[in-house]
LOBAFI-611457 format. One line per 3 residues: number of its first residue (from 0); for each residue x, z, y of C-alpha. Coordinates in steps of 0.001 Angstrom, whole numbers, plus 500000, padded with zeros to 6 digits. Each point is the difference from the previous one (the first is absolute). Example, Ala and Ser with C-alpha at 12.3 -4.5 7.8 and 13.67 -1.06 7.14 Angstrom:
<nodes>
0	512300:507800:495500 | 501370:499340:503440
</nodes>
This chain:
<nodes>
0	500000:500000:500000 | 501097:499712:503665 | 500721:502979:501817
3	500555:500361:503923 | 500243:503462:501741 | 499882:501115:496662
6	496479:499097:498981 | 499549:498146:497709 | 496524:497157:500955
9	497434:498496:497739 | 497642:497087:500911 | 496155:501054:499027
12	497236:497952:500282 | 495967:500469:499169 | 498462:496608:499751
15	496688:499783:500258 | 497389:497475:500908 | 499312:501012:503081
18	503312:501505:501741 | 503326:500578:498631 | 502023:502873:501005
21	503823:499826:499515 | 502447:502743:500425 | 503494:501094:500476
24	500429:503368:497879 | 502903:502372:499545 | 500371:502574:497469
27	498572:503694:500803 | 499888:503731:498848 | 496539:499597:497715
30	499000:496010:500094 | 501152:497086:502655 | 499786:500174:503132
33	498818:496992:502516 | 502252:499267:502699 | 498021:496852:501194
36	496692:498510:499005 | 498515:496753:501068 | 496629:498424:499112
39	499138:496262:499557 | 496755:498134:499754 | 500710:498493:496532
42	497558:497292:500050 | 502167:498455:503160 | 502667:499373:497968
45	500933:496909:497496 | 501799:502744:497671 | 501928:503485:499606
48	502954:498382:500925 | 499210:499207:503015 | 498970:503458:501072
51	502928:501677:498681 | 501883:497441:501936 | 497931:501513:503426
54	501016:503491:498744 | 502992:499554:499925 | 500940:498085:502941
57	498236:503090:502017 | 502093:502392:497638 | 503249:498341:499535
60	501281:502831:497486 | 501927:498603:496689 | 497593:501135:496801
63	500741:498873:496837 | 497434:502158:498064 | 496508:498794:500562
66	496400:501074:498007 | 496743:499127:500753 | 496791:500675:499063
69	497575:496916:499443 | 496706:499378:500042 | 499284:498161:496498
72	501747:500371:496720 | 503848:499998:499627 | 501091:498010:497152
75	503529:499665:498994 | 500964:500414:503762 | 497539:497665:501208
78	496613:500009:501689 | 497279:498052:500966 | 498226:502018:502466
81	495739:500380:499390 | 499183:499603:503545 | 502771:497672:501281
84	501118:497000:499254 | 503555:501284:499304 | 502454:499531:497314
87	502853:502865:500049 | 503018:500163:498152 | 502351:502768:500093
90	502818:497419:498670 | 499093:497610:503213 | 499943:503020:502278
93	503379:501548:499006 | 501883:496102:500257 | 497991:499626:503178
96	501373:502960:501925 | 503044:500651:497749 | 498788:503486:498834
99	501389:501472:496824 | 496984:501093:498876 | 496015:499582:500363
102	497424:501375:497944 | 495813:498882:500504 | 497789:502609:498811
105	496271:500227:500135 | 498733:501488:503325 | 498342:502656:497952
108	502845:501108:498236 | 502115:500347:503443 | 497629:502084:501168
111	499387:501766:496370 | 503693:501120:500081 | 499361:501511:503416
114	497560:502257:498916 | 502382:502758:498515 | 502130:499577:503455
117	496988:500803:502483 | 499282:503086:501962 | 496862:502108:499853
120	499362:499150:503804 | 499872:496264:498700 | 497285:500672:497332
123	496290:500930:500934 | 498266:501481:496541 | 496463:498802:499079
126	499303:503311:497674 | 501595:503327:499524 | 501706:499348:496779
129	502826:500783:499156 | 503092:497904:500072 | 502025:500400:496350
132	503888:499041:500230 | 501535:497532:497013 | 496657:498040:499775
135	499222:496613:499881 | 498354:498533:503668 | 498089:497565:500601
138	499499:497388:503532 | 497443:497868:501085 | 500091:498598:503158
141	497304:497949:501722 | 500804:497520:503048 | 500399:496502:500194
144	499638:500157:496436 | 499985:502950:497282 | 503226:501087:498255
147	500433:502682:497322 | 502829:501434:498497 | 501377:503039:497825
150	502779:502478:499816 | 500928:500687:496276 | 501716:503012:499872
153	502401:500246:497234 | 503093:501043:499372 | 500541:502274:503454
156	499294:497095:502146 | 496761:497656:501118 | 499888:496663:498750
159	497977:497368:502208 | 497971:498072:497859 | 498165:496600:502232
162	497027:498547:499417 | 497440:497469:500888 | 497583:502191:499206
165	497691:499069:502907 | 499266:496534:498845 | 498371:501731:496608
168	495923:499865:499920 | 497778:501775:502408 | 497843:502267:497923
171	496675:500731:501444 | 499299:503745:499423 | 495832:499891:501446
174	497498:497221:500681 | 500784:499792:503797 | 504079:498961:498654
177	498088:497494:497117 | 498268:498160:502726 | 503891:499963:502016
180	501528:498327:497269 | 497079:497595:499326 | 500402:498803:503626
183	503724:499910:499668 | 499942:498221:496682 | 498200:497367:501932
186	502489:499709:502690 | 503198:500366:498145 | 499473:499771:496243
189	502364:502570:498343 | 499090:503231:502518 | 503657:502411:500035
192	499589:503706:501353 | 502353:498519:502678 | 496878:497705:501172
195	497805:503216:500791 | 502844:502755:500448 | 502434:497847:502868
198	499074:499020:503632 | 498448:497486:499303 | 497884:501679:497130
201	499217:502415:502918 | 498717:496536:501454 | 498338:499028:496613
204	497999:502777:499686 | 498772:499921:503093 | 498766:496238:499866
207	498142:500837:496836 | 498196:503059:501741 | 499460:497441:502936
210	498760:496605:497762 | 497670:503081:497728 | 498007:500279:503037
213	500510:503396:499896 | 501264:500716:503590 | 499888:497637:502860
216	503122:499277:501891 | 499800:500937:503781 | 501070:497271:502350
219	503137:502243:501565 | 501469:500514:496247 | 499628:496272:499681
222	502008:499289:502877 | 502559:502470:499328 | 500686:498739:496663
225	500376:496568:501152 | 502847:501114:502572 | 501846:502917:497680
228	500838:500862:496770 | 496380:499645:498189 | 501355:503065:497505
231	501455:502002:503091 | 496319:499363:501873 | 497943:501231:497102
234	502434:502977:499468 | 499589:501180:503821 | 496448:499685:499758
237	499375:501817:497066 | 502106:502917:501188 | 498361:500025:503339
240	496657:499913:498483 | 499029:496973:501706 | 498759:498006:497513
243	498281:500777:496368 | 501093:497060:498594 | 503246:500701:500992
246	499855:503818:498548 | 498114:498872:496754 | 503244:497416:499271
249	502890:502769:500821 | 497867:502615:497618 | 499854:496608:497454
252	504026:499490:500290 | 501115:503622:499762 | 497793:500891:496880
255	501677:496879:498250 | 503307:501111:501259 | 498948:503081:498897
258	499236:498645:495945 | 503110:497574:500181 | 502446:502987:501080
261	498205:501964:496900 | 500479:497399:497733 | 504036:499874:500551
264	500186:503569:499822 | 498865:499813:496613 | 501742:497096:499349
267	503356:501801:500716 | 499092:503241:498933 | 501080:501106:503874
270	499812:503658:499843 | 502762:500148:502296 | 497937:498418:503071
273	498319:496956:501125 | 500633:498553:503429 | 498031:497866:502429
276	502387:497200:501567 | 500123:496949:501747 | 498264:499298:503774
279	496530:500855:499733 | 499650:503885:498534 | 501891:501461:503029
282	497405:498026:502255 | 496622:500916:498004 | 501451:503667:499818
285	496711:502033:500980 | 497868:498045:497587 | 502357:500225:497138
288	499579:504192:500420 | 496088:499415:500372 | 499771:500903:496125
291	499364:496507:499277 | 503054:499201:498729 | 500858:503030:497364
294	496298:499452:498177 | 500791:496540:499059 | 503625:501302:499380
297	498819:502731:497331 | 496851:498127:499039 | 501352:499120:496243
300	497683:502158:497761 | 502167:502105:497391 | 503058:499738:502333
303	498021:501137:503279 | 502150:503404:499795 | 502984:498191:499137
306	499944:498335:503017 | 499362:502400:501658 | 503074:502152:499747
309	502189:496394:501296 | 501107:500102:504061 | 499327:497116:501686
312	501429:499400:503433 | 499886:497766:502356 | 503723:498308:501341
315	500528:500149:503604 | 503404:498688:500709 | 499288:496416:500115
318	504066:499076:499646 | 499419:501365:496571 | 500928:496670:497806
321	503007:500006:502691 | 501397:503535:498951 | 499228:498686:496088
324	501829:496721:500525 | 502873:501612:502052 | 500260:502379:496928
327	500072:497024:497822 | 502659:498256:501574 | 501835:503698:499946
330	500263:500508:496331 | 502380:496628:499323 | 503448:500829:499820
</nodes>
C-alpha cells in the first residue's frame, strides 16, 4: 500500500444506481476513518471509471488499494450493475489506474461488514431486545433497489455472505398484498419483493391503491409528483398526514418490509441482530416505530416468540458501505 505522513490510504467506493459515493480512507483505532468523501450522480456518467477519474483529479493522493461496494452481483471480479448500464471489472480498474489491487463486492456486503464496526449513536433500535455477541446478522436495505446480506459468524470472525435476495418472489401475506401482486403481475410479469419493497415499489403500491379506486389523488400531490421524486412526494405526505392514500401505501410498504426482514432472519438464523440499511429506513423513521413494522416482523406463527427475542435496528450512518469497503480494501496485505 502507499503510505504518506504515515497513513497508509484506501480508495472506497458505494455504487449505486442513483449516486455513488467514493472515498479516501486511512486506517484508525476501531474501523477506518474518512478523510474525504465525495458524491456523484451515477446515472451522469458513461462508467465507474470515469468517476474515479473525477475523484481523483480533486484528490490527487497515490492509492493503490481500492474496494468497492456494487450495486448487482459480483462474479469472479466482475459486475453488471441491476440499475445501470455498467460493466465493472476489477482487472480493467486496477490496469486503468495502475493500482495493485481492487476488489468489487456487493453493496450489501460492504455495508454488512460495517455492521460489527458501528457505534451505538449510529444505530436506532426498533424493539427492546437484546443484542447477543458471536451471532449471525442479517441486512436488508431498501433504496433505489433492495439489498440483503448476512454475517456468518464462525470461527471468531463474521463472514459476509451477498445475495440477490431481493429479486426472489414477493409473497403476499393477506388479500389486500394478493390483489398487489395481481396488478403487478400484469405490469411486470415475474413480481420480486424488490418491485414492492424499493422506491419505486413505494411508487407501485401507491399506483395500485390509486388505479383500485380506493383513494382519489388530490390535484397538489399530482403536481408535486410530477416535479419531485414521486417516492419522496408520497413519503412526505404520508408522514405529514396529508394524504390517505399516501398513509395507506407507507403502512402497505413497511408491513412488507416488515415480513421480508422476518423472512431473512429466519433464513439466517440471525439471533445476533437484524439491521435496517440502505436510504429509505432512516427517512421513514417515525413510521417504522409506529408498531407496524415489528407485527409483520414477528408475525410467523410457531416462531412469533422466536422473533421476538431478535434486535432489529435501524442504520443511521449513511457512509456505512464506505467504512465496509474501506475495511475491505484494509485486510489485503
Amino acid at each position: 500500500m502507499t503510505t504518506s505522513k504515515d497513513k497508509t490510504f484506501v480508495l472506497s467506493g458505494d455504487i449505486g444506481g442513483t449516486k455513488t459515493n467514493l472515498g479516501l480512507f486511512v486506517k484508525g483505532i476501531k474501523r477506518p476513518v474518512a478523510k474525504v468523501i465525495e458524491t456523484f450522480a451515477s446515472q451522469n456518467a458513461p462508467d465507474l471509471e470515469h468517476i474515479i477519474r473525477q475523484f481523483l483529479e480533486i484528490h490527487p493522493m497515490p492509492v493503490t488499494h481500492a474496494c468497492f461496494g456494487i450495486a448487482g452481483p459480483v462474479i469472479k471480479g466482475k459486475s453488471k450493475t441491476t440499475n445501470l448500464p455498467w460493466s465493472i471489472s476489477e482487472d480493467r480498474i486496477k490496469k486503468t489506474f495502475d493500482f495493485n489491487h481492487v476488489r468489487l463486492v456487493n453493496d450489501l456486503t460492504a455495508t454488512a461488514m460495517a455492521i460489527p464496526l458501528l457505534n451505538k449513536d449510529e444505530l436506532y433500535p426498533l424493539n427492546q431486545a437484546a443484542s447477543i455477541k458471536e451471532q449471525n446478522l442479517a441486512l436488508i436495505a431498501p433504496g433505489t433497489g433492495l439489498g440483503k446480506a448476512m454475517l456468518i459468524y464462525q470461527n471468531g470472525r463474521y463472514l459476509p455472505v451477498p445475495s440477490e435476495g431481493g429479486h426472489a418472489d414477493f409473497a403476499p401475506n393477506n388479500e389486500a398484498e394478493m390483489k398487489l401482486w395481481r396488478y403487478l403481475y400484469q405490469h411486470y410479469g415475474h413480481v420480486s419483493i424488490e418491485r414492492v419493497v424499493s422506491g419505486s415499489g413505494l411508487v407501485n403500491i401507491y399506483y395500485w391503491l390509486n388505479d383500485s379506486g380506493r383513494f382519489k389523488e388530490p390535484d397538489w400531490l399530482k403536481q408535486k409528483r410530477k416535479q419531485t421524486d414521486p417516492a419522496k412526494a408520497i413519503t412526505e405526505a404520508a408522514l405529514a398526514s396529508k394524504d390517505p392514500g399516501c398513509i395507506e401505501a407507507l403502512n402497505m410498504f413497511v408491513s412488507i418490509l416488515g415480513a421480508v426482514a422476518g423472512n431473512l432472519a429466519l433464513t439466517g438464523v440471525t439471533t445476533g441482530g437484524v439491521y435496517l440499511g440502505g436510504g429509505i429506513p432512516p427517512k421513514i423513521l417515525s413510521k417504522l416505530t409506529e408498531g407496524i413494522f415489528m407485527e409483520a416482523f414477528t408475525n410467523k406463527g410457531r416462531f412469533k416468540s422466536f422473533l421476538e427475542k431478535i434486535p432489529v435496528k435501524v442504520v443511521l450512518n449513511d457512509k456505512a458501505a464506505l467504512i465496509g469497503a474501506a475495511y475491505c480494501a484494509m485486510m489485503v496485505k
